[in-house]
N, C-alpha and C positions, 0 to 999 in steps of 0.2 A: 452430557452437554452442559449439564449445572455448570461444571468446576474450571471447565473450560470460559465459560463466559463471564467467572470468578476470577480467573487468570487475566481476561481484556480488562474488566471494570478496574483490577487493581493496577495494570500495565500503564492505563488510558488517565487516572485520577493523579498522576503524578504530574502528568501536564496544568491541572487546575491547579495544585499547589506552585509548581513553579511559575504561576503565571497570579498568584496571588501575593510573589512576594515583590512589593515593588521597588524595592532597593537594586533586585536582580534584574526586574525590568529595564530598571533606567540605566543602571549598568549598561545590559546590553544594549539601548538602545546608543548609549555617547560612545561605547569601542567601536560605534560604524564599520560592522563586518561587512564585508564583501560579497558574502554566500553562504547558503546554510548546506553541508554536507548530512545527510541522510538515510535510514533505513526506510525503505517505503511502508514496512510493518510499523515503527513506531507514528503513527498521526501525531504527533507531539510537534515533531520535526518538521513537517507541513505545515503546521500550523503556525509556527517561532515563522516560518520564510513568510506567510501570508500576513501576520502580524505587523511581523518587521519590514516588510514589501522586499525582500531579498530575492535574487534569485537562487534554485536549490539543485541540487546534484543528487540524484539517487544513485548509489554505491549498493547493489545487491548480489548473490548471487540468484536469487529465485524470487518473483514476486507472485506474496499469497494472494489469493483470489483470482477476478479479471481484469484488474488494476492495469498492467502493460498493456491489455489488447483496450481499455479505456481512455488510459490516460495518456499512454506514449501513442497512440492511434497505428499499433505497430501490429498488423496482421496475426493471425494466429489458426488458420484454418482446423476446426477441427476432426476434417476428415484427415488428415496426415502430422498434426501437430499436437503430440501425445500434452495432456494435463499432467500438472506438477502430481508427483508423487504415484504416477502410474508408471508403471516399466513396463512398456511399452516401445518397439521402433516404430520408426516411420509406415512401415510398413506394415499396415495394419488389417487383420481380418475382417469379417464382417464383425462379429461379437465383441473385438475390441475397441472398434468406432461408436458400438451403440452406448459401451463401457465407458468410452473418453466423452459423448455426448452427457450419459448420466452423469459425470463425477461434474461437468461442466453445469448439467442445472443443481447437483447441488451446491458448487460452489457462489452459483450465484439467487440462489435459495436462502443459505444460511451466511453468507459474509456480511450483508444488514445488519440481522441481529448482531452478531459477534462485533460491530464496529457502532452501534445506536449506542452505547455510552459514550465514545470517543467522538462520534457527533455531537452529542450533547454539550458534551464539555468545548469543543472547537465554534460551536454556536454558543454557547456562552462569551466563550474568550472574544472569540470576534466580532462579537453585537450582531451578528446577521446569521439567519437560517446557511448552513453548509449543508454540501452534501461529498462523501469520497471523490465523486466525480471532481467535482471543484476543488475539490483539496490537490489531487492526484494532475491535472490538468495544471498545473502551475508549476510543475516541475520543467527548467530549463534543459537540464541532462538527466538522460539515462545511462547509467554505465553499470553493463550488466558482466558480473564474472563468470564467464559462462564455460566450459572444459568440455572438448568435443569427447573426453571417454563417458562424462557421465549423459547429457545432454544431445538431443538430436539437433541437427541442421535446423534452422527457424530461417522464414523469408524475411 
């Protein structure tokens, strides 16, 4: 789990740098862009649309954590709504619902910690206490890429 959370701190810190340098600031603030396109993984991206008051477009194929059923307030039952990275159908036993239950608290067990640098740094930049929710919650579109061979049916 170290090297992993070695992986975010160094992902996440490249937003303080780009937000330290203010020539790129003010740059982008005089181009007056219209919207900030985004991965929902990088919080960089969240943050440039809340900074710059834009509205943002999340472009993904899979969102880590419980970020969609958060932010897009977009269902996800999960008695029949397999979590990312379990293969699993719809159609699920008894053992594999307890399976999608567990992988679900620890996704949202451990996505804190893995994302408490990228808070930091987002409550840095923005002068105010953030939290994912608020980050993720200011998203205007979700455009998810989603392929009915890999992905089951979502309500």
């Amino acid at each position: 789990m170290g090297s992993s959370k070695g992986f975010f701190d160094i992902t996440f810190s490249r937003c303080r740098s780009l937000f330290n340098d203010k020539k790129l600031v003010e740059y982008l603030k005089e181009s007056s862009f219209d919207a900030v396109f985004l991965d929902p993984f990088d919080v960089c991206g969240l943050v440039a649309a809340k900074y710059f008051s834009l509205p943002s477009v999340v472009f993904t194929r899979v969102v880590f954590c419980n970020f969609l059923e958060e932010g897009a307030q977009c269902p996800s039952p999960l008695s029949y709504v397999p979590r990312l990275f379990l293969m699993s159908s719809g159609a699920f036993t008894f053992m594999e619902r307890v399976r999608n239950h567990l992988n679900y608290l620890d996704e949202y067990l451990f996505c804190p910690y893995f994302f408490k640098t990228a808070l930091e740094i987002a409550s840095e930049i923005l002068q105010t206490p953030v939290t994912i929710s608020d980050l993720i919650s200011q998203v205007s579109i979700w455009l998810l890429r989603t392929d009915f061979v890999f992905e089951y049916p979502r309500p």
